[in-house]
C-alpha positions as CSV (number, residue, x, y, z in Angstrom):
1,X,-46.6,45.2,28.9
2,X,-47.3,42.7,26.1
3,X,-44.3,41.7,24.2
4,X,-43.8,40.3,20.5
5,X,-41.2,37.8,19.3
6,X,-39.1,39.5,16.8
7,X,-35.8,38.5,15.2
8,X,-32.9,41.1,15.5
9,X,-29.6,41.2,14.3
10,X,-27.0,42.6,15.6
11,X,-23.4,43.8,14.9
12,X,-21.2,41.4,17.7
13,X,-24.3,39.4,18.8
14,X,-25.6,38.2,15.9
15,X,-29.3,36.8,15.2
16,X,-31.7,36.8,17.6
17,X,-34.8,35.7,18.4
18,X,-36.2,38.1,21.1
19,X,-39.5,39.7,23.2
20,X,-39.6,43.4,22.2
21,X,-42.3,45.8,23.4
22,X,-44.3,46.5,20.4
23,X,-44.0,49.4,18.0
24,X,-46.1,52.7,18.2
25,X,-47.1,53.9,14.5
26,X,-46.7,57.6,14.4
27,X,-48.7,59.7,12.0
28,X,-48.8,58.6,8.7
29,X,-47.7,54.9,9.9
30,X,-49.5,51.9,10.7
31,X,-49.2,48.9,12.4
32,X,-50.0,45.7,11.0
33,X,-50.3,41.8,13.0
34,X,-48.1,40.2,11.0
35,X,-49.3,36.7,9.4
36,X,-46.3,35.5,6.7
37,X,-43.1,36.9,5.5
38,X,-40.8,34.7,3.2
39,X,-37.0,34.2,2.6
40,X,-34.9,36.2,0.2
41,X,-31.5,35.9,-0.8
42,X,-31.1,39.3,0.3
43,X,-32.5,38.6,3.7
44,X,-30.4,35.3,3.9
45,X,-27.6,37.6,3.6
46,X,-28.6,40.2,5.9
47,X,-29.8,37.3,8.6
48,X,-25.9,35.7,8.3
49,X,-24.3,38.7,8.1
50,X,-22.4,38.0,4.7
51,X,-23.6,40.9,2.9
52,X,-24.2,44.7,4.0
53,X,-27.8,44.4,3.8
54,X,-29.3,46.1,6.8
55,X,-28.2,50.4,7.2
56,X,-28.3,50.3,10.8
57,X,-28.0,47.3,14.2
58,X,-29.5,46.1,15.4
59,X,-32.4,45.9,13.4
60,X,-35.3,43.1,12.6
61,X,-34.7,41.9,8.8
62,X,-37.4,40.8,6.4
63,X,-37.4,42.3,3.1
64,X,-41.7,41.1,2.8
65,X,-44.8,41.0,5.0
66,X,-48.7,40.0,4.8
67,X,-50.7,40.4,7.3
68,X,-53.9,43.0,8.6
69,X,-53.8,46.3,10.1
70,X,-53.8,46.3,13.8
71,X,-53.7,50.4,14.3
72,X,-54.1,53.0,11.6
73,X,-52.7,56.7,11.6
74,X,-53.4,57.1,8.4
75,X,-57.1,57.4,6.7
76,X,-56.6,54.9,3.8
77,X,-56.4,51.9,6.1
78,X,-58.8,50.6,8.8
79,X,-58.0,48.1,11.4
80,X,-59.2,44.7,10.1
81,X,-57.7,45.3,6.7
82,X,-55.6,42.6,5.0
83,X,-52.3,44.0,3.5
84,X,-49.0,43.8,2.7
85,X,-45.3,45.4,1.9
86,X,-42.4,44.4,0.0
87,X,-39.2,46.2,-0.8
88,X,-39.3,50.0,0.0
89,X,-36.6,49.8,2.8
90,X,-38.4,47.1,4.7
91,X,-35.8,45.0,6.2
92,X,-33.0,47.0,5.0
93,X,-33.3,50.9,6.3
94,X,-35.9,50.1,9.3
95,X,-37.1,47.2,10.9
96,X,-38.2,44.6,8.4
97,X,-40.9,41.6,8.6
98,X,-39.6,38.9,11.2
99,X,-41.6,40.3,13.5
100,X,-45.3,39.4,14.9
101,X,-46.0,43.2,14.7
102,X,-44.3,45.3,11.7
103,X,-44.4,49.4,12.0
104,X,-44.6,51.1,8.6
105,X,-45.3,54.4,6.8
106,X,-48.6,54.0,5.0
107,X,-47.4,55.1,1.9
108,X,-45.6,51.5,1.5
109,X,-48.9,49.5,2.4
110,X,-50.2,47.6,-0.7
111,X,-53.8,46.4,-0.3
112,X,-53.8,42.2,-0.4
113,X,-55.7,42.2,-4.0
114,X,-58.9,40.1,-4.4
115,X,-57.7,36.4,-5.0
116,X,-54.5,36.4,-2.7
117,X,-54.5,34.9,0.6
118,X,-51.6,36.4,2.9
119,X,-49.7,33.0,2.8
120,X,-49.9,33.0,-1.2
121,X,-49.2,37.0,-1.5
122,X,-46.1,36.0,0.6
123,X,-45.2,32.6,-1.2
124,X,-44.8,35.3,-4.3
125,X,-43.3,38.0,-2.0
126,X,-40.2,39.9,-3.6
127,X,-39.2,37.3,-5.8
128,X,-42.4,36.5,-7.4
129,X,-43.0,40.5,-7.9
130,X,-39.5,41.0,-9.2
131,X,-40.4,38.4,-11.5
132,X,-43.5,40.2,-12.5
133,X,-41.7,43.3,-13.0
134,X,-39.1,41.3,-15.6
135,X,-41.7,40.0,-17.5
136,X,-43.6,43.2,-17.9
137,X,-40.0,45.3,-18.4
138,X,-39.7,43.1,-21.5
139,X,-43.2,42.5,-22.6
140,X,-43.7,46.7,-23.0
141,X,-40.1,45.8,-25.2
142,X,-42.5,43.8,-27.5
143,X,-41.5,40.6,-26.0
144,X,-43.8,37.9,-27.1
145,X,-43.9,34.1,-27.1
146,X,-44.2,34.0,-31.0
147,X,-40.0,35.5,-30.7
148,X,-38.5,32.0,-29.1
149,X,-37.3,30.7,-26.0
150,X,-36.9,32.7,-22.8
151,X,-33.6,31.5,-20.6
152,X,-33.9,31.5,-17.1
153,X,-30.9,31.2,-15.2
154,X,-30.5,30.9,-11.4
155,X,-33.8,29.0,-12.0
156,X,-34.0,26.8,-8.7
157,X,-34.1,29.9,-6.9
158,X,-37.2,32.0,-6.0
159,X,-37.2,34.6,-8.9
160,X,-36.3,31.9,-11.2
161,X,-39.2,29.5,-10.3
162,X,-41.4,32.0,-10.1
163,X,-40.3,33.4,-13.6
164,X,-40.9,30.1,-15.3
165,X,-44.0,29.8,-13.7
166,X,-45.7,33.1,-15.1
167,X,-43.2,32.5,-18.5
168,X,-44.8,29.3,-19.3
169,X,-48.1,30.3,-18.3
170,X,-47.8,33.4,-20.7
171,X,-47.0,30.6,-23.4
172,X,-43.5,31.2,-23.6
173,X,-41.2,28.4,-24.0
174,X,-38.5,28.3,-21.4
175,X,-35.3,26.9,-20.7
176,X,-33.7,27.0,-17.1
177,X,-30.6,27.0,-16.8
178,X,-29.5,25.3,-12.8
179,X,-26.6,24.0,-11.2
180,X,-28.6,22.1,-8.5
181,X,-29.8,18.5,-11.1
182,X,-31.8,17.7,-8.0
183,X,-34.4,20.0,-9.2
184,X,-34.4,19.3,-12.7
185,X,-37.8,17.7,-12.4
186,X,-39.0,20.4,-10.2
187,X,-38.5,22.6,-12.9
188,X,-39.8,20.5,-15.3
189,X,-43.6,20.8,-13.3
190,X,-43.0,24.1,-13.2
191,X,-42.9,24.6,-16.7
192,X,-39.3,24.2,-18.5
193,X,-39.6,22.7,-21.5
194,X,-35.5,22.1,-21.6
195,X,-33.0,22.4,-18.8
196,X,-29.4,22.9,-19.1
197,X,-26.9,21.8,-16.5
198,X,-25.3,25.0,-15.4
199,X,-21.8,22.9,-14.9
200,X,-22.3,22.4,-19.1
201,X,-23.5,25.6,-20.2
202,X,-21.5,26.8,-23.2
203,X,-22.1,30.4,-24.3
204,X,-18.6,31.0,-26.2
205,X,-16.1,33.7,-26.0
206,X,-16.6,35.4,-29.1
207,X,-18.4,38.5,-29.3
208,X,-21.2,37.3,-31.3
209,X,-22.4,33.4,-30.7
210,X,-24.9,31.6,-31.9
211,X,-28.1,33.4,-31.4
212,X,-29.9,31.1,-29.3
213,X,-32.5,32.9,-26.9
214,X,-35.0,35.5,-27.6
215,X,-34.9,37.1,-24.1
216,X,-33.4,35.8,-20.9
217,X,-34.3,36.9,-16.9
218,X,-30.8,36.5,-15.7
219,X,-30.1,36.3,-11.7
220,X,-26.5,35.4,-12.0
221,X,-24.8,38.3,-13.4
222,X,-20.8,38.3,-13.9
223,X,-19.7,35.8,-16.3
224,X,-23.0,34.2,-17.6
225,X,-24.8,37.6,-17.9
226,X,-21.9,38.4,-20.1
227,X,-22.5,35.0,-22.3
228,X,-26.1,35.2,-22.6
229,X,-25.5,38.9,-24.1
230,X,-23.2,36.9,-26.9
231,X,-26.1,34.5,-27.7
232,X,-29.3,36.6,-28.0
233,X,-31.7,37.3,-30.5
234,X,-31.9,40.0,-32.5
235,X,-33.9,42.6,-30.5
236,X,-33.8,40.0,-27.4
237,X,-34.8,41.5,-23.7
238,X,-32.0,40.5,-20.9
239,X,-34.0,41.3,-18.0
240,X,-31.0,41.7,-15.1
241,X,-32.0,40.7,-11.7
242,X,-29.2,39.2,-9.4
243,X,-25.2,39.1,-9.3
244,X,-24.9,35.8,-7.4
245,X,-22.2,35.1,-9.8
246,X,-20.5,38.7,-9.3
247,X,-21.0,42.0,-10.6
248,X,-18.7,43.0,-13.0
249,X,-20.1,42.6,-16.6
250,X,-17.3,42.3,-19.4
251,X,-18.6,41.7,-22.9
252,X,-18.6,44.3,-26.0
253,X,-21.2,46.6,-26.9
254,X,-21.6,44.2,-30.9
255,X,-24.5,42.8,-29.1
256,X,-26.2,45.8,-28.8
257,X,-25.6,47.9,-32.3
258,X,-25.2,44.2,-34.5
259,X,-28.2,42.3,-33.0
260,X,-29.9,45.7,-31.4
261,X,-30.4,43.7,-28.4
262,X,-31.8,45.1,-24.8
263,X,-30.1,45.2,-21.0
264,X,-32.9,45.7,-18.9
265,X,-32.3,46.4,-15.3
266,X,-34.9,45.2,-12.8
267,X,-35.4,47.3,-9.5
268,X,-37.7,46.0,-6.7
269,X,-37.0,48.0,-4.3
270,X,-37.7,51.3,-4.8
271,X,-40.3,50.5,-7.7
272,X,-43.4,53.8,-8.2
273,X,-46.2,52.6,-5.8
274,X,-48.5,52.8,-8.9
275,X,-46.7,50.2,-10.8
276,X,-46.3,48.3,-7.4
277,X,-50.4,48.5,-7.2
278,X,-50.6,47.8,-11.4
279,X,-47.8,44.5,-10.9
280,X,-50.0,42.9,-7.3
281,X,-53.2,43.0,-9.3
282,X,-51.6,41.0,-12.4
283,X,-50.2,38.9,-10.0
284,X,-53.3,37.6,-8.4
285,X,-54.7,37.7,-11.6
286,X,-53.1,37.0,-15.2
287,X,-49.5,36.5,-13.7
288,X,-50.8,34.9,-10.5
289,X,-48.5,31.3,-10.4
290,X,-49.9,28.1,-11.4
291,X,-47.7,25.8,-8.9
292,X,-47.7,27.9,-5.7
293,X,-47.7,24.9,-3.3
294,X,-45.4,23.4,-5.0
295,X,-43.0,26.4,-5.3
296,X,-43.1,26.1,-1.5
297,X,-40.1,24.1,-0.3
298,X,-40.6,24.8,3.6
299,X,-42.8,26.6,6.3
300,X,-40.9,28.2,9.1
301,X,-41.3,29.1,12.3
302,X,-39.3,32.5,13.1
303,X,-37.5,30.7,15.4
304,X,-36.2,28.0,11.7
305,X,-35.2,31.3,9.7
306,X,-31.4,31.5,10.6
307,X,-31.0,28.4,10.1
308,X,-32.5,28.1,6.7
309,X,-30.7,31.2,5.8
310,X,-27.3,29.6,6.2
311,X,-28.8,26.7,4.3
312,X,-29.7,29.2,1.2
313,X,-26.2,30.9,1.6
314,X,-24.8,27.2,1.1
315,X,-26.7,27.0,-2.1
316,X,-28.5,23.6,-0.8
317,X,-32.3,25.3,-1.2
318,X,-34.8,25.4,-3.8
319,X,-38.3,27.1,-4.7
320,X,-39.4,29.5,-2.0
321,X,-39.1,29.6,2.0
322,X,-42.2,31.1,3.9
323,X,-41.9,32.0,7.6
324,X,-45.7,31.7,9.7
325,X,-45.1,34.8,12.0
326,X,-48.4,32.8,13.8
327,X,-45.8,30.1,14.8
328,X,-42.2,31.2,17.1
């Protein structure tokens, strides 16, 4: 019987890389040869083991995949067709994309919109559509570039290069904010017109700071989420993406009924397929990334991903990591 290389991740074993009978779609599900996936922070935490990502193990993590569909139980696809899922449970309730051959109900399956390519709907992946999602979260708050500079924290990372990106494409000005000075310049081509070290980021203690930012896309959480709600705006959009900096969130509510600003929380996973549909054509369209190639730091082979994920855990990565599922 043929086999397919697949990662797997178990409870006492750990990661790995293994030859697995292929999957059978059922009714409803289809099967699709799997060209790209990419590397989250969620599935660098899931591949380690440092966070309780995946519901059951073992189980193949890989929260994104591109690819076409090899068998279709389902009438809206036909073999042949170029695809491609992100979020919905992949890689976290059933077998994810790290896999040459990925098993999924149909009613996840995005078509690849006109203008993406499999390797640059996976170099956007998650990140780049959570990014999407932020931006159009605060744009329908009547978020504009004529308000003031947009803060981007966590900004080496995926959703934050991908955010300043599309940001500064949209004509926004934008300041990252980054720990990592390293990237500074990377940021710069990406579109930062200033860049704060994250070691000398002050936002104050008081309840109401200088208002400095008219919106922020925040994927730190904890103590800096807490600042940047001191030091917005009036009627400033804090889109809310990650807690990499914890998840408790102490500040006052003066922010909100002095300066009438907005907490926005931004939700992948489980977004409405229509908005998913709406958010993929923007993105290979008005929101589709200037600086893809450079936004990628690495190409992996699924045999690299482990290892790259304890690099990301280690906070020693930048931009985004796609893994060729054509290359073991």
């Amino acid at each position: 019987m043929q086999q397919i290389h697949a990662l797997r991740v178990y409870k006492d074993q750990g990661t790995q890389l293994e030859s697995l009978p292929p999957p059978r779609p059922k009714e409803g599900e289809v099967l699709i040869h799997s060209q790209y996936s990419s590397i989250n922070y969620k599935d660098a935490l899931a591949v380690t083991g440092l966070g309780k990502i995946l519901r059951t193990l073992p189980m193949i993590p890989g929260i994104d995949v591109a690819g076409e569909i090899l068998l279709s139980n389902d009438d809206r696809f036909n073999v042949g067709d170029s695809v491609l899922v992100t979020g919905c449970g992949l890689g976290e309730c059933f077998d994810g994309g790290y896999a040459e051959q990925v098993k999924v109900a149909a009613d996840f399956v995005i078509p690849c919109p006109d203008g993406l390519t499999p390797r640059e709907a996976m170099t956007i992946g998650t990140a780049g559509f959570t990014a999407a999602l932020a931006i159009q979260r605060m744009e329908e708050n009547h978020q504009t570039p004529a308000d003031g500079p947009i803060v981007v924290t966590g900004a080496s990372g995926g959703v934050g290069s991908m955010a300043i990106d599309m940001l500064a494409g949209r004509g926004y000005d934008v300041t990252a904010i980054s720990g990592k000075t390293t990237a500074f310049d990377y940021l710069k081509k990406l579109g930062a017109s200033e860049i704060i070290n994250r070691e000398e980021l002050d936002l104050g203690q008081r309840p109401l700071e200088e208002a400095r930012w008219a919106g922020a896309i925040d994927n730190v959480g904890g103590k800096i989420l807490a600042g940047l709600t001191r030091t917005m705006k009036p009627r400033g959009n804090i889109a809310a993406i990650g807690l990499t900096g914890g998840f408790e969130l102490q500040t006052t509510v003066m922010p909100f009924i002095l300066r009438g600003i907005n907490l926005l929380g931004i939700n992948s996973v489980d977004c409405p397929m229509p908005l998913r549909h709406q958010l993929w054509t923007r993105l290979a369209e008005a929101l589709k990334p200037r600086a893809l190639e450079q936004i990628i730091s690495t190409e992996l082979s699924l045999s690299e991903v482990a290892t790259y994920c304890e690099s990301m855990i280690n906070g020693s990565t930048y931009g985004r990591a796609i893994v060729n599922l054509q290359s073991v």
